[in-house]
C-alpha positions as a Markdown table, in Angstrom:
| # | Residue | x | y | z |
|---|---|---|---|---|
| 1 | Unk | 70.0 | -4.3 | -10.5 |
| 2 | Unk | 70.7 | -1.1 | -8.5 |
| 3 | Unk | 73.2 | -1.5 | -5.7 |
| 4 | Unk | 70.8 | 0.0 | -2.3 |
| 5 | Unk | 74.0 | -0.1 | -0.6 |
| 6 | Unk | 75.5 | 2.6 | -1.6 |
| 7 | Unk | 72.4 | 4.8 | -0.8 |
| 8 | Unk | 71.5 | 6.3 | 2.6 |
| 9 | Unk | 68.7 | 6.0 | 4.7 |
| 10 | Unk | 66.9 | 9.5 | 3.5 |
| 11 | Unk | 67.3 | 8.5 | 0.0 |
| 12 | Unk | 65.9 | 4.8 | 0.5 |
| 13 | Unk | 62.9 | 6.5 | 2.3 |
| 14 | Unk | 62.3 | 8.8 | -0.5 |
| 15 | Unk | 62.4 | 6.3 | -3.1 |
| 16 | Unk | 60.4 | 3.9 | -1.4 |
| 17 | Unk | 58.0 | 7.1 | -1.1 |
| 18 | Unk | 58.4 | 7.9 | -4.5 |
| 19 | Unk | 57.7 | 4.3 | -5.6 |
| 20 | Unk | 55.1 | 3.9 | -3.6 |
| 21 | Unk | 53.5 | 7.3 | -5.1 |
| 22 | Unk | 54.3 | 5.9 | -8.6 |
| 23 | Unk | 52.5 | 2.8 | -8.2 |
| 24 | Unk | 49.4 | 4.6 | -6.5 |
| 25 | Unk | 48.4 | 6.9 | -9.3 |
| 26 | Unk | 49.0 | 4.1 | -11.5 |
| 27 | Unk | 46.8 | 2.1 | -9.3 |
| 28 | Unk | 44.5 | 4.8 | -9.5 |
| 29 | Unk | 44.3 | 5.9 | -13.1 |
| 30 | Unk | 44.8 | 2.5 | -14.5 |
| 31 | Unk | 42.2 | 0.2 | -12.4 |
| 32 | Unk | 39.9 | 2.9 | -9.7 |
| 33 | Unk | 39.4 | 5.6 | -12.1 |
| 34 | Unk | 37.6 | 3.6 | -14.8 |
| 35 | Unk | 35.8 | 1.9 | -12.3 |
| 36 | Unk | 34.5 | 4.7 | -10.6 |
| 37 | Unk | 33.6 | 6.3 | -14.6 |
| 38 | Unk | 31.8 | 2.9 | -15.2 |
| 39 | Unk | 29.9 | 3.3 | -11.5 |
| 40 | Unk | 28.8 | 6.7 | -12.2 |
| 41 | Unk | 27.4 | 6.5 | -15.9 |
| 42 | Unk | 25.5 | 3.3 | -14.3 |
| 43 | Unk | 24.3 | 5.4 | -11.9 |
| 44 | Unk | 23.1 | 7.6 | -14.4 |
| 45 | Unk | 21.5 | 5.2 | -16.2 |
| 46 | Unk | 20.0 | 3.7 | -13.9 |
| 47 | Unk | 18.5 | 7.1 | -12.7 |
| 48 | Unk | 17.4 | 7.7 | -16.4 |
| 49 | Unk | 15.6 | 3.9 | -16.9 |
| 50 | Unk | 13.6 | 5.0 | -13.5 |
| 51 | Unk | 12.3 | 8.5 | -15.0 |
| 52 | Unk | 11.4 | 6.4 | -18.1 |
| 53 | Unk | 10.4 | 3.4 | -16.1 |
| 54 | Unk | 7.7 | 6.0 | -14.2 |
| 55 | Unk | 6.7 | 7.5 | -17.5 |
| 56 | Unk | 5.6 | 4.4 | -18.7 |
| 57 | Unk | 3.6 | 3.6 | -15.6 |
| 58 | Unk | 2.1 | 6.7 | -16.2 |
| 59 | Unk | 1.3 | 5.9 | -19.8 |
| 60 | Unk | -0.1 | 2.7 | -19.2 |
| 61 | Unk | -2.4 | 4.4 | -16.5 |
| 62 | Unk | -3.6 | 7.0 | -18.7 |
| 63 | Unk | -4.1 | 4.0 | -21.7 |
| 64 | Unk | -6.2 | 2.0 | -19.4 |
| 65 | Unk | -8.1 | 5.2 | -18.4 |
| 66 | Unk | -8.9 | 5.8 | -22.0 |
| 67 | Unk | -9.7 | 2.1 | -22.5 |
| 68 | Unk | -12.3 | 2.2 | -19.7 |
| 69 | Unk | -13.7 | 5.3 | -20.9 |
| 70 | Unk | -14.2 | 4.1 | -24.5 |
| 71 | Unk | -15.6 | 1.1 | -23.5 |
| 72 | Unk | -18.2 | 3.1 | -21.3 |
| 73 | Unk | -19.1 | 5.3 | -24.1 |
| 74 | Unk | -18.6 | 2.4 | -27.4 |
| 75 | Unk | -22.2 | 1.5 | -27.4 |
| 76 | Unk | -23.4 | 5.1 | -27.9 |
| 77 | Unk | -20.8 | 5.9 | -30.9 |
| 78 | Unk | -21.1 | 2.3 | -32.6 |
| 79 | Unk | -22.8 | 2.0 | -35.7 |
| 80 | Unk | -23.6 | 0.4 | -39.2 |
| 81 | Unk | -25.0 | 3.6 | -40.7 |
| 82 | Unk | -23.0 | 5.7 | -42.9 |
| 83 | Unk | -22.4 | 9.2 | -42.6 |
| 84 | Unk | -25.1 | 10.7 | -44.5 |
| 85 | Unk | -27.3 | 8.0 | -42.6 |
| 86 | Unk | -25.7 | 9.8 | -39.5 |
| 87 | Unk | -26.4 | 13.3 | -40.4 |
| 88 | Unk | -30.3 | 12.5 | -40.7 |
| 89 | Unk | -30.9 | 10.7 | -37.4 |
| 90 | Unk | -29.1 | 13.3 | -35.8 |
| 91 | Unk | -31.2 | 16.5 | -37.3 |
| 92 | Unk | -34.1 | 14.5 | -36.7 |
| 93 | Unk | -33.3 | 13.7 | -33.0 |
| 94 | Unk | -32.6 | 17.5 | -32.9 |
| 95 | Unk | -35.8 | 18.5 | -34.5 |
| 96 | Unk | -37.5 | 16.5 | -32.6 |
| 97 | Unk | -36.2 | 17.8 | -29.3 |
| 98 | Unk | -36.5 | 21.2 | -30.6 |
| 99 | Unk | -39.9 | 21.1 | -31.3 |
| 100 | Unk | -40.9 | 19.8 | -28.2 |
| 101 | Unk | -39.5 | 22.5 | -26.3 |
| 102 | Unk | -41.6 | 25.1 | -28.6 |
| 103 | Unk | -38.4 | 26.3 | -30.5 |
| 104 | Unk | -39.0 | 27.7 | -33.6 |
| 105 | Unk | -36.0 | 26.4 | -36.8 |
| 106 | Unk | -35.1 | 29.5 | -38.7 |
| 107 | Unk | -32.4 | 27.5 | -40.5 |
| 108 | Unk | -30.2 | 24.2 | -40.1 |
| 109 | Unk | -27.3 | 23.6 | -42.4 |
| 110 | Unk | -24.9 | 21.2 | -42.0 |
| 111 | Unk | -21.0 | 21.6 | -41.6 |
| 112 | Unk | -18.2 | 19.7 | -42.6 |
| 113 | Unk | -17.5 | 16.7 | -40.7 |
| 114 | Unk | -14.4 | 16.2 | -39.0 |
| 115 | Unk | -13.0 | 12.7 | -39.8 |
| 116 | Unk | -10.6 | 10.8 | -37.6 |
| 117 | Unk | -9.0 | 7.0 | -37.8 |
| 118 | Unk | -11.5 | 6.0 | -35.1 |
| 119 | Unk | -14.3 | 8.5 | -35.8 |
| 120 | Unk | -16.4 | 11.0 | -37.5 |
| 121 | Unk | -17.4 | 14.4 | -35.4 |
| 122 | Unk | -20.8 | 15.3 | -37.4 |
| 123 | Unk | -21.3 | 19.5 | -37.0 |
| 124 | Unk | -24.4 | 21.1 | -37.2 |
| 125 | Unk | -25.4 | 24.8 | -36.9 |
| 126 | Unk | -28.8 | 26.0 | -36.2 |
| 127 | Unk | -30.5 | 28.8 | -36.3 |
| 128 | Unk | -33.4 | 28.8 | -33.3 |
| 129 | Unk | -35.8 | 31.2 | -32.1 |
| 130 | Unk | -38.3 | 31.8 | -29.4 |
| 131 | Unk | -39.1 | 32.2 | -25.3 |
| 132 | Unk | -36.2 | 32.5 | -23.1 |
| 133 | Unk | -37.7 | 29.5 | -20.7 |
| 134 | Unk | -37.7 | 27.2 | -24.0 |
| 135 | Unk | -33.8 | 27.7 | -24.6 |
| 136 | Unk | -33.3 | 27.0 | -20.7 |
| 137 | Unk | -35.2 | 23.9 | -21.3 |
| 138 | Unk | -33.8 | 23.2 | -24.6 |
| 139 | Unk | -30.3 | 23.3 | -23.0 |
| 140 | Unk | -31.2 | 21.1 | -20.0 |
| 141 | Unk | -32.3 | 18.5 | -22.9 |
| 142 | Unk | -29.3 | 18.5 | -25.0 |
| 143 | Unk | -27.5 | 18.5 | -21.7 |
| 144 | Unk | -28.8 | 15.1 | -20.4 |
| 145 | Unk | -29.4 | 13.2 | -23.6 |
| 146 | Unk | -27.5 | 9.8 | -23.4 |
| 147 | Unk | -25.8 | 10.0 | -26.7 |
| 148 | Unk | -22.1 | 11.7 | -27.4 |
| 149 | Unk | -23.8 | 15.2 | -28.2 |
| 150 | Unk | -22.0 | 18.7 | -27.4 |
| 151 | Unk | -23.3 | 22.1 | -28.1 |
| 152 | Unk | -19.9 | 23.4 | -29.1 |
| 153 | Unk | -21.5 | 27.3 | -29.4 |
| 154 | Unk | -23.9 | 29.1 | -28.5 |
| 155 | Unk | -24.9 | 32.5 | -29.5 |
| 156 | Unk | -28.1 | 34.3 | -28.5 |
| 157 | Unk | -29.8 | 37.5 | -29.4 |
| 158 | Unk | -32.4 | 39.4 | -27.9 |
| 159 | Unk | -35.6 | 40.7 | -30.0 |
| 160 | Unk | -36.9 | 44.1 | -29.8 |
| 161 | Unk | -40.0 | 44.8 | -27.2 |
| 162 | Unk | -40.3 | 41.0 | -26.6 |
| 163 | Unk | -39.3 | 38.0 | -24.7 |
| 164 | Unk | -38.4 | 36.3 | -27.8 |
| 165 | Unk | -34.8 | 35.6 | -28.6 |
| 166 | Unk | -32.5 | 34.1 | -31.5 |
| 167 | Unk | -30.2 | 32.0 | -31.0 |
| 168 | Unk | -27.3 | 30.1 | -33.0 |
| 169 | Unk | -26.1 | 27.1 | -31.8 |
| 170 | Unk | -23.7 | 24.8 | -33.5 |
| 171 | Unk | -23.8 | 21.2 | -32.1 |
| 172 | Unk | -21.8 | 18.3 | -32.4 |
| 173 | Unk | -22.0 | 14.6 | -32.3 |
| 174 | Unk | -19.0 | 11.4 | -32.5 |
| 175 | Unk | -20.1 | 8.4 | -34.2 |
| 176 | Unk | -18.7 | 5.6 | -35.8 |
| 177 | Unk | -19.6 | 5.7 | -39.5 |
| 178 | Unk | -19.0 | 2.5 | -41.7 |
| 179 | Unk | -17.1 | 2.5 | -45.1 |
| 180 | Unk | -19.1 | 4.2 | -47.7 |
């Protein structure tokens, strides 16, 4: 043991001080510091599990947004036809409707189909002539039918000396095809 005795007052202060100092940073860097660390990258964490927490809330919006807008538009794309089946109801709807807007067919052919896990996207291009009024008409049709139709392009060209124009449209249509 150290004899205090022989020390005086100013050095008992300072080595209490120093002590005292000693034992504070040990304090510190042995039990606060690590606490405060462990605080912080909680913090953090928590911080991050609320962005992804918020994210996920978004997600499962947007999936039940999807889910009502598939189940609004299922009945129109559900079917038991297969593709080919597919391709010849829809050039027939499309004849049809083109023919009772007094549109002439120069040419149809049909375009690879575009196939997804869910779907098929059917393409068509056509090749149309006749009045301007019967396109404006023709448009309006394809625009209101209730069936998942889109006119993807649509080209026109004006004849010489006449009110007659060509046009070149490509349309599309999503179905659901059945294993061939």
């Amino acid at each position: 043991m150290i004899d205090t005795s022989r020390f005086n007052q100013r050095e008992k202060i300072l080595g209490l001080s120093t002590a005292i100092l000693i034992a504070s940073v040990v304090f510190y860097v042995g039990m606060l510091e690590p606490q405060i660390k462990q605080h912080r990258a909680l913090q953090k964490d928590l911080h991050n599990l609320q962005i992804r927490y918020t994210k996920m809330q978004t997600d499962v919006l947007m999936r039940d947004r999807i889910n009502h807008a598939y189940e609004q538009v299922q009945h129109l794309i559900a079917s038991t036809e297969t593709e080919q089946q597919q391709i010849s109801i829809l050039t027939r709807e499309l004849s049809d409707i083109y023919s009772n807007q007094d549109v002439k067919i120069k040419s149809v052919k049909i375009l690879p189909s575009l196939k997804e896990p869910h779907y098929t996207q059917l393409t068509i291009k056509a090749e149309l002539t006749g009045n301007v009024r019967n396109f404006i008409k023709l448009i309006g049709s394809l625009e209101v039918l209730n069936k998942p139709i889109r006119i993807d392009s649509f080209e026109l060209r004006a004849q010489e000396a006449t009110d007659m124009i060509h046009a070149s449209l490509i349309i599309t249509k999503i179905v659901k095809v059945s294993k061939e």
